[in-house]
Structures are given as structure tokens and as C-alpha cells.
FIPA-370786 format. One record per residue (C-alpha): residue in one letter; y, x, z. Coordinates in steps of 0.1 Angstrom, whole numbers, plus 5000, padded with zeros to 4 digits. Each point is the difference from the previous one (the first is absolute). Layout:
residues N
('a',(Y,X,Z))
...
This chain:
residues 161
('x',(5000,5000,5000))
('x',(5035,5013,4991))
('x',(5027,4988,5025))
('x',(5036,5010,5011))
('x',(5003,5029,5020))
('x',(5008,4992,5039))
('x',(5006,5023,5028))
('x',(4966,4995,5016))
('x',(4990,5022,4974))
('x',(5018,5026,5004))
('x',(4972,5020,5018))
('x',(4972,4998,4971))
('x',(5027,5008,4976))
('x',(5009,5033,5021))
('x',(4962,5005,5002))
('x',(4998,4999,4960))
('x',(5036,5021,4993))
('x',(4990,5027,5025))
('x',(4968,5008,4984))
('x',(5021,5009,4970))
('x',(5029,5020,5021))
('x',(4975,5025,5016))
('x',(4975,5002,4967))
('x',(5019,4992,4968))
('x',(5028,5010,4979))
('x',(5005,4962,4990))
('x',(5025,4994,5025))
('x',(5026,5029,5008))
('x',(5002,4990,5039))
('x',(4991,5025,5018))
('x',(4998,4990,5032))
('x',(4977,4971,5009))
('x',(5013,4968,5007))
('x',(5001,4980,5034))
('x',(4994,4963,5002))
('x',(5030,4994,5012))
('x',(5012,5021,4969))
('x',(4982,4971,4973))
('x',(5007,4970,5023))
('x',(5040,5014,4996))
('x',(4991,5003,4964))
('x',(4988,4968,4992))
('x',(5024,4979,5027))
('x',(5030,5021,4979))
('x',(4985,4985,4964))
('x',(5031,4986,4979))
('x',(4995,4963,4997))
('x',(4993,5000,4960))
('x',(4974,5028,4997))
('x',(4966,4994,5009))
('x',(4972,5017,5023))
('x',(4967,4987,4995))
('x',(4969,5007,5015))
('x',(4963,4997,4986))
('x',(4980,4989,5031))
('x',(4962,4993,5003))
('x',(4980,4989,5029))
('x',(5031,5005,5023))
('x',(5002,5034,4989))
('x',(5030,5011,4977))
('x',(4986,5020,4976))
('x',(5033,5011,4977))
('x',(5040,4992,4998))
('x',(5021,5002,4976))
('x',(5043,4995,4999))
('x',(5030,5001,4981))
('x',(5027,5021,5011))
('x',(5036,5008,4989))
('x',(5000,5026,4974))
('x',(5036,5014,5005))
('x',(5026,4988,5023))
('x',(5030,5000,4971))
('x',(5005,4962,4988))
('x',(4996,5006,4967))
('x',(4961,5002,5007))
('x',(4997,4970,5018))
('x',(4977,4984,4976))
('x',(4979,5029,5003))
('x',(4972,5008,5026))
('x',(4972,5028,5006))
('x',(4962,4986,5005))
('x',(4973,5011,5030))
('x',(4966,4995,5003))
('x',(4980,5014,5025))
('x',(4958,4992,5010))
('x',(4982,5011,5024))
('x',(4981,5032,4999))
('x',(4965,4987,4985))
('x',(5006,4972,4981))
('x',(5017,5013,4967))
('x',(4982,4994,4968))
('x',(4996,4963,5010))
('x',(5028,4984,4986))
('x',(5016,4991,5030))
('x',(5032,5025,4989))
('x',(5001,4978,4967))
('x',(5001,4965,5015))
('x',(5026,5014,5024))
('x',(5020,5012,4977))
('x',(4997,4971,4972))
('x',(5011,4977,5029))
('x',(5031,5025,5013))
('x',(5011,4998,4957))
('x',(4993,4959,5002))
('x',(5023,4999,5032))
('x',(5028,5027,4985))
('x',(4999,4978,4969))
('x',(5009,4969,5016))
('x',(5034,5020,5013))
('x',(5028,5011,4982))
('x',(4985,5034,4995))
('x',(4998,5016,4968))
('x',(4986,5035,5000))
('x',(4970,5010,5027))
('x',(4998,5037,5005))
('x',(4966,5016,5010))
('x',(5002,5038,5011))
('x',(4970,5022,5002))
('x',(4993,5036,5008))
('x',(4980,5018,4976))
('x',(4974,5000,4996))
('x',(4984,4970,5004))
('x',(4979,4983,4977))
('x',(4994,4971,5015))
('x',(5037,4989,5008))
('x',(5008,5007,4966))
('x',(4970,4978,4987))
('x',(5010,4972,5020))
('x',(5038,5000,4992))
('x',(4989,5002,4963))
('x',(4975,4976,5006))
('x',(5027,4976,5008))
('x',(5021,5008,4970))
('x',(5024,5027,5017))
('x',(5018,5020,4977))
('x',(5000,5042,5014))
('x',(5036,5010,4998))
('x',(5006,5033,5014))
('x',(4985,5026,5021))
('x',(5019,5023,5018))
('x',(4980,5036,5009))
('x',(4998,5014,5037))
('x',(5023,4983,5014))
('x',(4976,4993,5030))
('x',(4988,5021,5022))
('x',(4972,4990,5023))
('x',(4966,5019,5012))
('x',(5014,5033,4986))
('x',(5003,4989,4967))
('x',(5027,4987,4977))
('x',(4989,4964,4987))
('x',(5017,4983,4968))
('x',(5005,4964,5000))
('x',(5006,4976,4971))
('x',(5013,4967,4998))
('x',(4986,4971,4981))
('x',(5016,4964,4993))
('x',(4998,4967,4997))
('x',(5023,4982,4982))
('x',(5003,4956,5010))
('x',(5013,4988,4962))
């Protein structure tokens, strides 16, 4: 079942970030996160953008969000996508159905580009942002640094016609 976001789960949703803070270079957090740290997150969600969560028996199991892309009004119709599942359960198309229903609920707002930004590499980001018609738009080299290494990340988009 996907369903909107709420701060009792802000502790399973720590529990599924944190994993990639201390063992990834999807996130570029580099501290792990505190619950109190998500439930903020989430309590601090603008009004318009969604956070979603895929949760099976009781347990969530992924979330995804919309966030602001950059602060300058000019980009207000413009957001950058999330998705995150739990260590485990990739491969299942959990990420997909979260993600088709984060576009469904951006599409029903006055958004009109949806940004996805993923440090390289990573095949299966890339498979499922192209998977859902993303467009890649530009990659910028090394300008993370994480894990003593220097980590490129590219951007893809979605256009709302």
C-alpha cells in the first residue's frame, strides 16, 4: 500500500536512509540521521509536495518525496525527486510503483519539470529514471566527495507537458 508520509514514520524511514549514509554514495550525508532528524523532516514538508510511503504488513518498506529544487522563484514549478527502499528489497518493483505514484501526485500540481539526481554510477537509478521516461541532462564530474573518492552525479528529467 502506498500512503502519505506521517510522522510516525519517521523512525523506519531513518532506519532505511541510514543504511545508505554509512554504506552508499547515493546520498552525500554523511552523518547518520536521528529520528528526531526525519520526523523534523517530514513535519517541515511544504504543503504541495508529496512524501509517500510504500508500506506492507505494517512495515514501510520504501519513501519517496518531492523537494524544492532551488530556492530562486523562477524555479518554482520545478522540484527534485527521492526514492529510497529498504536494504533488501530492491529488484521488486517496489521503487517503481513508488515513484509512478510520487509523478501521478507531482502531475496533479502545478509542477512542470521533476528533477532526479544520481551519483554515478549507478545502473539501476539510471534504469528506473529512464524506465519512467526521464530524459539525462547533464553530469557534472567529481564534484562529490564521499568514502575517499570523488563521485559524479548527473541529472535526469521529467518534463509534465
Amino acid at each position: 500500500m502506498i500512503r502519505d508520509i506521517n510522522t510516525n514514520d519517521a523512525r523506519e524511514v531513518e532506519d532505511i536512509y541510514n543504511y545508505y549514509i554509512r554504506n552508499t554514495f547515493v546520498t552525500f550525508e554523511e552523518d547518520p540521521v536521528t529520528e528526531d532528524d526525519m520526523r523534523e523532516r517530514i513535519q517541515s514538508q511544504k504543503i504541495n509536495l508529496p512524501w509517500i510511503v510504500y508500506e506492507e504488513n505494517n512495515e514501510v518498506l520504501g519513501y519517496a518525496y518531492a523537494s524544492e529544487w532551488k530556492s530562486r522563484c523562477a524555479y518554482k514549478y520545478s522540484v527534485e525527486s527521492t526514492v529510497y527502499l529498504k536494504h533488501g528489497k530492491q529488484g521488486k518493483g517496489l521503487g517503481t510503483k513508488l515513484y509512478q505514484e510520487l509523478l501521478h501526485r507531482i502531475e496533479k500540481s502545478r509542477i512542470h519539470a521533476v528533477i532526479g539526481g544520481i551519483a554515478l554510477p549507478n545502473k539501476a537509478s539510471i534504469a528506473l529514471h529512464e524506465k519512467l521516461g526521464f530524459e539525462k541532462v547533464a553530469q557534472f564530474k567529481e564534484v562529490g566527495y564521499k568514502f575517499e573518492k570523488w563521485i559524479d552525479v548527473g541529472y535526469w528529467e521529467y518534463l509534465i507537458t
